[in-house]
N, C-alpha and C positions, 0 to 999 in steps of 0.2 A: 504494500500500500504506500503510494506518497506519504504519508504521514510520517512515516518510519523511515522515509530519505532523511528527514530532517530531525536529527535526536533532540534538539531544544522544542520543535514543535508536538514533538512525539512525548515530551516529557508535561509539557504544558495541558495538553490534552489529557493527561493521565490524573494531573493536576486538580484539572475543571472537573472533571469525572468525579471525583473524591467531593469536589465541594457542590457538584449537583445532589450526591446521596446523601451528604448530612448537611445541606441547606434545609434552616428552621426558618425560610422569610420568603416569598413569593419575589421580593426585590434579587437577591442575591442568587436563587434558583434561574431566575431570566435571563441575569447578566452571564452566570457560569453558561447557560444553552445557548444563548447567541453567540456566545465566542467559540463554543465547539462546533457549531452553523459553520461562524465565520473560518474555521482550521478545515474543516471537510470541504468546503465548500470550495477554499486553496487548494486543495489535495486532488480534489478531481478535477479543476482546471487543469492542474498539470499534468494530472494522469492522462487528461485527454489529449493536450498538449504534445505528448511525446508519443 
């Protein structure tokens, strides 16, 4: 997977994951999913990309 080219992005994602499961707030649950949106969303541009 793209994701896993990039070990800072790979690591970030792994990150969000952690703080979507034990998000206690609807604010913080949103921000952690839009930014794992926004890392996939990277990942398969370049996956198509290439």
């Amino acid at each position: 997977m793209a994701v896993q080219r990039h070990p800072a992005r790979a690591a970030r994602l792994r990150e969000l994951e952690a703080v979507a499961a034990e998000a206690d707030d609807r604010e913080a649950l949103d921000a952690a999913v839009a930014e794992i949106h926004d890392i996939l969303a990277a990942a398969r541009r370049e996956a198509a990309a290439s």
